[in-house]
C-alpha positions as CSV (number, residue, x, y, z in Angstrom):
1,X,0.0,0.0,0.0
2,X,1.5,3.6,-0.8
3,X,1.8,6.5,1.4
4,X,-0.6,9.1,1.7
5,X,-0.2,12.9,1.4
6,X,-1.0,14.3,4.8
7,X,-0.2,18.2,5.2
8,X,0.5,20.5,2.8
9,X,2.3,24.2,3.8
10,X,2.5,27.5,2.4
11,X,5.3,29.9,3.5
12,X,6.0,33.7,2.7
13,X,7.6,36.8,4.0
14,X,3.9,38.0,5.2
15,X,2.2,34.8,6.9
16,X,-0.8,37.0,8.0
17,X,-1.2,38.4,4.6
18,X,-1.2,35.3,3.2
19,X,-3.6,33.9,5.8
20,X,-5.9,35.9,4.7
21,X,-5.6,35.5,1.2
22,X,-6.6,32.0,1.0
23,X,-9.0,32.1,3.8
24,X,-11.0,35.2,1.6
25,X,-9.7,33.3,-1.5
26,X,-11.0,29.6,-1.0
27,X,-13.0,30.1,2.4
28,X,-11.1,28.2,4.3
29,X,-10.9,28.6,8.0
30,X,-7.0,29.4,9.4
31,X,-6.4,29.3,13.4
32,X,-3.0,30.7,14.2
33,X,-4.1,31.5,17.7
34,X,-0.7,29.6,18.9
35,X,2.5,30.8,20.0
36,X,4.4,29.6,16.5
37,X,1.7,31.9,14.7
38,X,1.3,29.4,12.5
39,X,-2.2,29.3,10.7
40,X,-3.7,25.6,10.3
41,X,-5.9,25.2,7.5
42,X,-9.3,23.9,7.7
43,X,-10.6,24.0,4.2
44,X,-14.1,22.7,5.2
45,X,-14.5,21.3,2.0
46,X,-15.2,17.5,3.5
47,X,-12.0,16.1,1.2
48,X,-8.6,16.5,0.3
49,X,-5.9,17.0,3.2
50,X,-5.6,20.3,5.5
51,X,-2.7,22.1,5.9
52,X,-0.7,25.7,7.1
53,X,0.5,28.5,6.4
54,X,3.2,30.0,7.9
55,X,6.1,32.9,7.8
56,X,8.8,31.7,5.3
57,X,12.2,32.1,7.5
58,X,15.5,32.3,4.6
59,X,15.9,28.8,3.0
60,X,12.3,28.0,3.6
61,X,10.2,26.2,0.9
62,X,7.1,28.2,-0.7
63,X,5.3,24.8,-1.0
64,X,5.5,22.1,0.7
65,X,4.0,18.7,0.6
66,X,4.1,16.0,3.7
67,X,3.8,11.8,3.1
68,X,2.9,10.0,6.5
69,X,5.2,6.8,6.8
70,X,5.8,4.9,9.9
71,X,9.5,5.0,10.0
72,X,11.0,8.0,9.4
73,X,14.5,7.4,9.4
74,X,14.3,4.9,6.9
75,X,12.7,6.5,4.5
76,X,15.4,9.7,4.9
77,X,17.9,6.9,4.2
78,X,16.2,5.7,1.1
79,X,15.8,9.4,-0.6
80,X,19.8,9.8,0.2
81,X,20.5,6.4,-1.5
82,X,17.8,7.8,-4.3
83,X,20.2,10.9,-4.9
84,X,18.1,13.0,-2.4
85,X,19.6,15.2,0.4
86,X,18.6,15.7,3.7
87,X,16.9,19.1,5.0
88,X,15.9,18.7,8.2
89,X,16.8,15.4,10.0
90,X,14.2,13.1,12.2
91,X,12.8,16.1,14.3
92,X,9.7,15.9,17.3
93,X,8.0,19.0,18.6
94,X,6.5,17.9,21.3
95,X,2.7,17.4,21.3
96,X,2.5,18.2,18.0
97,X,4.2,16.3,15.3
98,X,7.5,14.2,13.9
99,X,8.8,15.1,10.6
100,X,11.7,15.0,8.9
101,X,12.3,17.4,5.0
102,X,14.8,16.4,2.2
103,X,15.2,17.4,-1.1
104,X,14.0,15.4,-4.3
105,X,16.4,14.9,-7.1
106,X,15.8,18.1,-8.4
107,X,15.4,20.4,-5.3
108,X,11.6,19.8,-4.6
109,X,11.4,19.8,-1.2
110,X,9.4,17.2,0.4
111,X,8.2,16.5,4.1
112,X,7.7,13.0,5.9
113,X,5.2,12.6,8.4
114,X,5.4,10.0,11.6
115,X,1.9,7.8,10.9
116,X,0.8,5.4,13.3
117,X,2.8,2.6,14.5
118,X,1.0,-0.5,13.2
């Protein structure tokens, strides 16, 4: 069975501009009442994956996509052999998620998601 597409993020210079953009735009609902600012998507459109939006610090993706697996680690290690190059390495924030970022063959970045232990 493949790997689902989890999360999707949208980072620029102005998050709150952009917040509101695609909250007027699409009418999606965006919470960033948190301390990170970070605006998590609802798009209340009953499919299709939520996501966030976010201020773009210098090196940071525009768009980014995230694939739940259940072993991160692994799958950073098959990317490298795959030619890929690690962005961020295995990282947890507490209470909220696991991820890890590395680059695609040709500079796409991409974002891994910890799934559920089965």
């Amino acid at each position: 069975m493949g790997q689902p597409v989890v999360h999707f993020e949208i980072y620029g210079k102005d998050e709150k501009r952009l917040q509101q953009f695609y909250s007027e735009m699409f009418e999606w609902k965006v919470d960033a009442a948190n301390p990170m600012n970070y605006g998590l998507v609802d798009t209340g459109g009953g499919r299709g994956i939520g996501g966030g939006i976010a201020h773009a610090e210098p090196g940071t993706p525009c768009v980014t996509i995230y694939i739940e697996v259940n072993d991160l680690q692994r799958y950073l290690d098959k990317a490298v052999k795959m030619g890929s190059k690690v962005l961020v390495p295995v990282t947890e924030i507490p209470g909220m998620v696991t991820y890890a970022l590395f680059s695609d063959p040709e500079g796409n970045v991409v974002g891994l998601v910890k799934g559920v232990e089965a």
